[in-house]
N, C-alpha and C positions, 0 to 999 in steps of 0.2 A: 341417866341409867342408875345412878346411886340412890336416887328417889325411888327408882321403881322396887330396886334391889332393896330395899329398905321395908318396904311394904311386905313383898313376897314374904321374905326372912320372918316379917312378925306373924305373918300367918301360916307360915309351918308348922306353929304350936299348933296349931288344928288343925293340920292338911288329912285327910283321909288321904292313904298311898292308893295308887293306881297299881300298882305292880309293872315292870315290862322284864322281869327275867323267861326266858326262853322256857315255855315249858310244854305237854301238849296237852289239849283238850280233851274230855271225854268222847265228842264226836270228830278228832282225829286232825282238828282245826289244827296251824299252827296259831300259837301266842305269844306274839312277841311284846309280849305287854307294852212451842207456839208461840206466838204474842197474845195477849191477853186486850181482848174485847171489851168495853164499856160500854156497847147499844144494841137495841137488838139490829140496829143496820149493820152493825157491822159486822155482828153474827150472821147475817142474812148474805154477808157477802164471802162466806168462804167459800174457796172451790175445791173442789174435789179430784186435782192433778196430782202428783207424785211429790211434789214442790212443796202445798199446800202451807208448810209450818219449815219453818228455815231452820228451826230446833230438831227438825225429826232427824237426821241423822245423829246429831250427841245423844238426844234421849230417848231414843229408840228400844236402847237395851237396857235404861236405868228407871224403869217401871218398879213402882213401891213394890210389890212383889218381890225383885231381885232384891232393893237394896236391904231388905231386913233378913236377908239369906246369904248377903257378902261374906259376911264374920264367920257362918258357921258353914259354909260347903264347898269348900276351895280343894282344889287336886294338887297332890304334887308329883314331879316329874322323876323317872329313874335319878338315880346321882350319876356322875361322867364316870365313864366305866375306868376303873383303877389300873386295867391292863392296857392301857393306851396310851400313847405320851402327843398328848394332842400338840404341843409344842410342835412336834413334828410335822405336821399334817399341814396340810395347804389348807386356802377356805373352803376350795373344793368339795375336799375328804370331809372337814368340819359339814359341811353342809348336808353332804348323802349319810352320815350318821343322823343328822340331826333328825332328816326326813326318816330315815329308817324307824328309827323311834317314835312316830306315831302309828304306827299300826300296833293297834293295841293285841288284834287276833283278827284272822280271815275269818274267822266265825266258820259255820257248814258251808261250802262252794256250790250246793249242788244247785241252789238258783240261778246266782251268777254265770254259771259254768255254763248250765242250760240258755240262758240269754248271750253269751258271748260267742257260743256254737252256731246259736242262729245267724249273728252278726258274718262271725266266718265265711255262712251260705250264701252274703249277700242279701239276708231280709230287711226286714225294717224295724228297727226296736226304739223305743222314746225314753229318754232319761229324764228324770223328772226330780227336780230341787224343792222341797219344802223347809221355811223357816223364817226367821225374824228377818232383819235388816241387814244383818251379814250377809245371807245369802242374797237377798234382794239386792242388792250390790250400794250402800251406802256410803259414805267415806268422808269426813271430814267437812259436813253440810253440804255435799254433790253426792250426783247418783255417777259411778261407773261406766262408764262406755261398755255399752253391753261384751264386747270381744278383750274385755280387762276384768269382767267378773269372773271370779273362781270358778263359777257354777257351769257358763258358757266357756271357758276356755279348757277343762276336764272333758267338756262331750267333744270340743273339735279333736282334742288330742284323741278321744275314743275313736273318732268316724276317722279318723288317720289311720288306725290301728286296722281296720275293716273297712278300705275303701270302696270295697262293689256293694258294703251294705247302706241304709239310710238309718241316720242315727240322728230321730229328733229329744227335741230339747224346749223344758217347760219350766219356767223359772218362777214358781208358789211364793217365792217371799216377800214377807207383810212383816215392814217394820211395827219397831215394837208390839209384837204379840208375838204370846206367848205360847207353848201347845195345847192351852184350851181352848184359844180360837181357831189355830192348826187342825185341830181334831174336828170343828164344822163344817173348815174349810176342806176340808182331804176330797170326798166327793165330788165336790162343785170345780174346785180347781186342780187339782190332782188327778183322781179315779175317771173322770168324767176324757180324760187324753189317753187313755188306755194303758198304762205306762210300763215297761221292764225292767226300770233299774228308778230304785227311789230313792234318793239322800234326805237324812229326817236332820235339821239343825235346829235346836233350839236350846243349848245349855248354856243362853247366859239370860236368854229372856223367860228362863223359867223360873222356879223357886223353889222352896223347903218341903213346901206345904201337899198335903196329902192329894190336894186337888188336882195340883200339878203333874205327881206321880201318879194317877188316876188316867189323865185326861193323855200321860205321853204313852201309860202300855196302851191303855183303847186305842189310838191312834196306829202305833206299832202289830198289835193285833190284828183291825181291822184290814191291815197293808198283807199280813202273812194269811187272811183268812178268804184271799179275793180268787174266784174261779181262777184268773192267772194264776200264775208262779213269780209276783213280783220277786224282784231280787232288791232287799232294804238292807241300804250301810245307814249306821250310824257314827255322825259328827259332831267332835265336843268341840268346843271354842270356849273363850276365856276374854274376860275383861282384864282391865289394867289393873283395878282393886281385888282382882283375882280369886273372881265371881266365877265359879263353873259348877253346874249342876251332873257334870261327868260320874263323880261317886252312885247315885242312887239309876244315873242313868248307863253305868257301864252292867249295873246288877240286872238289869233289864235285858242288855244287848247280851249277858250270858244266860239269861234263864232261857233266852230261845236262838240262841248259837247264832250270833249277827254277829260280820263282819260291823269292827268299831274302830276312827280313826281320833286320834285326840292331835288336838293342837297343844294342849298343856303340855303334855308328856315331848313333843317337838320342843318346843320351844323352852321348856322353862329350865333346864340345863344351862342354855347360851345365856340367859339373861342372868343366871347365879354366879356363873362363870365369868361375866362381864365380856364373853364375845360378843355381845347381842342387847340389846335396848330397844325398849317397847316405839322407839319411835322407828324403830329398823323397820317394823311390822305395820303401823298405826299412826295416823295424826291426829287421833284422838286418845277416847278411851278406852272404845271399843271395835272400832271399825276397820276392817284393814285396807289399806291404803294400794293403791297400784303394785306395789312389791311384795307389801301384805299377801295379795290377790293371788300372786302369781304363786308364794309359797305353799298357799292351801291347794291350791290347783296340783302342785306337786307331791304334797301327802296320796292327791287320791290317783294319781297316775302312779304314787308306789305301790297302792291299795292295788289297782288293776297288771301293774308288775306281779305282783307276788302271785296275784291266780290265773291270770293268760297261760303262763305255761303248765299248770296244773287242770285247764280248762279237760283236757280229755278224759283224764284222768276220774273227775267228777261228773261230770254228764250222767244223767239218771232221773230217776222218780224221786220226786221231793217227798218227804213224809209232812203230809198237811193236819199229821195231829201236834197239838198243840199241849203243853204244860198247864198245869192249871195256874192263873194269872198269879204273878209274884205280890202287884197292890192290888188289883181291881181291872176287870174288865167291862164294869158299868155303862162306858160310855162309848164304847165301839159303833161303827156304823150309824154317824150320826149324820143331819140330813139338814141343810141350809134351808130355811122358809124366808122369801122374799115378794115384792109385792108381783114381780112375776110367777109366782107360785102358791101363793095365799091372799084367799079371799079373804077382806077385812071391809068393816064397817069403820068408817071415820068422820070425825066430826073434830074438822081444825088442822087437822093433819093432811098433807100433801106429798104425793110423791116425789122424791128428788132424789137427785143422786150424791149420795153425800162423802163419796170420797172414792178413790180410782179405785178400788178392786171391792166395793158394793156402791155399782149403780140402782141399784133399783131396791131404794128406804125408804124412808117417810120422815117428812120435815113439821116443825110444829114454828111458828113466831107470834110473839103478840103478847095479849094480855087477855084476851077472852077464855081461854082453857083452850085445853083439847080431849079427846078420845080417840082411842084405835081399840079396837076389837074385834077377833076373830074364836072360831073352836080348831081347836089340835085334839088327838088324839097322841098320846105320849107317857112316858114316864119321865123323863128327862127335857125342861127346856130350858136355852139361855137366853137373855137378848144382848144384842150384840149395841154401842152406842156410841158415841162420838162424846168425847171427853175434853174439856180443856179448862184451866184452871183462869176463870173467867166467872164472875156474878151475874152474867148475862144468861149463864147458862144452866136449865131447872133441873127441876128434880120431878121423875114420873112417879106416882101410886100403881102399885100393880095390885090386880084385885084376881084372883083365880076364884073362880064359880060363887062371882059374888061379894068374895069375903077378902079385904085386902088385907096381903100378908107380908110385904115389904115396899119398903121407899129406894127407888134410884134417883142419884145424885149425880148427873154428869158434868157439876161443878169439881175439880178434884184436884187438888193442889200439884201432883204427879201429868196433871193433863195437858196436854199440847196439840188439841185436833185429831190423837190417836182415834183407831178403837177401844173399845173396851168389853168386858164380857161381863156379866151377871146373871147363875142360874136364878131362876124365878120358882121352876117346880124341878123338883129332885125328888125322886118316889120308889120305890124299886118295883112296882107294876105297872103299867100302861092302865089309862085309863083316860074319858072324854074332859075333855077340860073347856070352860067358857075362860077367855085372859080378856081382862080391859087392861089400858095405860090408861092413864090419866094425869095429863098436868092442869092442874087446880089456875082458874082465871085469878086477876086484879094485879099480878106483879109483872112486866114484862119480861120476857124472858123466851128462851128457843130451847128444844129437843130434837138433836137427833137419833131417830130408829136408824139401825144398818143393815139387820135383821135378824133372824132368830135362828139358834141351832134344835136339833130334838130329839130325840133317841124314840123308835116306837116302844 
């Protein structure tokens, strides 16, 4: 604990404050403020299960991205309130304080409200978890029993709450990635289950960088902008080196009145205070552990405490206009291309399935070359690729209408079998595009395609 304590302490100097004093909203919210490969056989021989990389649970959340954004974007927690003699209090009392203090603000109720109303009647409503490896339920190189994840143990307590209604449950998380693969992903995995309650998690597997901030409002955007009435919380979490992208992502959750839960603000009181140590939460650095689990789970059952009994009160017409975007809504409503949905000409390349949540890529091995080539129509595309830090593994030519305009590397010293994301064309019109890959013959060597996101 005096390690972790140590750590936190030196990055106060730069903590960006969260705020949690009590105060109220303009829209009436309360605010409580891998192993590495040397053949191409043995590239040839990865599988594409949940397992795949015995690393993916440690480095799931420490993608180059986060680590060059550690230093600079760290949240700090209220201080322990000066009118309470915690002395006093049982762990109990400690505890439902601690919880109380992540709710940042219910944000506007009136989605939720409207989806909790319906529950009431006995409908059917789907709650839906998008995000990294946190929410995928990771922990200390095992995957969670699914009834010990956060994500799954929130909706049973929901469908407890609403017994005559049916309360499913869709669990989006894709360790390490970040919300610009989230934002491909939303459609295909997300949008595609019809969903009424969305948790958006990705503030440790994001970054600094503009793209990131880009890629989380289009995401958040395209969730508030769907014929439904989704109802979207947003969730912070926090690494050990006390990584949280919460600051640029809580300015988000206020510019369009989201209900926001931090785990910083929970937690980082008990750990300053010495009731509390990162191993209480964690067996790692990032991942929270079976108790970890249970406590998030308990943030977002206070989240659903504080507007159950306010549900009547809210019920109404949502206003579906929107703010004009705080960074960028460039990337909203973006569309997964896979080889079951685009036609492609290839020469070397094969379909495969290259990792449990994109079956259907394109695999390359050898020494002769390859090609993939199709036309999109778009302003925006990414491709999406299997990364591990391995010399087995190439580097593609990307050529748009002809003319090559960058090299992909999915050799990368940060890689472990992840995905990885690389826009190809970023344009601000739509417009017909020919794309070739290309990996160049004579050196052996494998590529994998996972597939492509795209914005019309």
């Amino acid at each position: 604990m005096k390690r972790l304590l140590s750590v936190l302490l030196a990055a106060c100097v730069i903590m960006t404050a969260a705020g949690c004093s009590k105060t109220e909203t303009s829209d009436g919210a309360t605010d409580t403020s891998a192993v590495q490969s040397d053949s191409v056989a043995d590239a040839a021989g990865d599988t594409s299960s949940a397992t795949e990389s015995t690393t993916a649970a440690t480095e799931s959340t420490t993608s180059a991205a986060e680590s060059t954004t550690a230093a600079t974007e760290v949240t700090s927690a209220p201080e322990q309130q000066p009118d309470i003699d915690y002395s006093a209090l049982t762990e109990e009392e400690i505890y439902d304080l601690m919880v109380e203090r992540s709710l940042i603000t219910t944000g506007d109720m009136t989605r939720m409200a409207n989806v909790l109303d319906r529950a009431a009647k006995g409908e059917t409503i789907t709650a839906a978890y998008i995000g990294g490896s946190i929410t995928e339920g990771y922990h200390d190189n095992l995957t969670l029993a699914e009834d010990q994840k956060w994500a799954k143990m929130s909706t049973t307590w929901l469908s407890e709450q609403f017994p005559t209604a049916t309360v499913n449950y869709v669990n989006a998380g894709l360790s390490g990635t970040p919300s610009i693969l989230g934002n491909m992903r939303l459609e295909r995995d997300v949008l595609a289950s019809d969903p009424d309650i969305v948790f958006v998690e990705f503030a440790v597997n994001d970054g600094n960088a503009n793209e990131f901030k880009y890629a989380y409002e289009s995401l958040v955007r395209t969730l508030l902008t769907q014929d439904k009435d989704i109802a979207v919380v947003l969730l912070f979490t926090i690494v050990e080196s006390g990584h949280t992208c919460q600051p640029h992502m809580t300015e988000i959750g206020k510019h369009y009145g989201l209900p926001m839960i931090s785990l910083p603000d929970s937690m980082w009181v008990e750990i300053q205070e010495g009731r509390m140590t990162w191993d209480d939460y964690s067996g790692d650095q990032s991942h929270p552990h079976v108790e970890g689990s249970k406590l998030v789970r308990d943030l977002i059952i206070n989240y659903y405490e504080n507007v159950i009994p306010a549900v009547a009160d809210n019920v109404g017409e949502v206003d579906k206009t929107l703010p004009d975007p705080l960074f960028s809504d460039d990337y909203m409503n973006m569309h997964f291309l896979e080889s079951t949905n685009l036609e492609v000409t290839t020469d070397g390349f094969v379909e495969y399935e290259t990792y449990h949540w994109f079956k259907n890529g394109w695999f390359y091995k050898g020494d002769k070359g390859a090609s993939l080539k199709f036309t999109v129509d778009c302003s925006k595309l990414a491709m999406v690729f299997k990364a591990n830090n391995s010399k087995v593994y190439g580097d593609a030519q990307i050529f748009i209408d002809g003319v090559q305009t960058t090299t992909v590397s999915s050799n990368m010293e940060s890689g472990w079998n992840n995905p990885e994301t690389q826009y190809i064309i970023n344009e601000s019109e739509p417009a017909t595009h020919e794309v070739e890959i290309v990996v160049e013959g004579g050196t052996p060597c494998c590529f994998y395609i996972m597939g492509f996101g795209y914005c019309e």
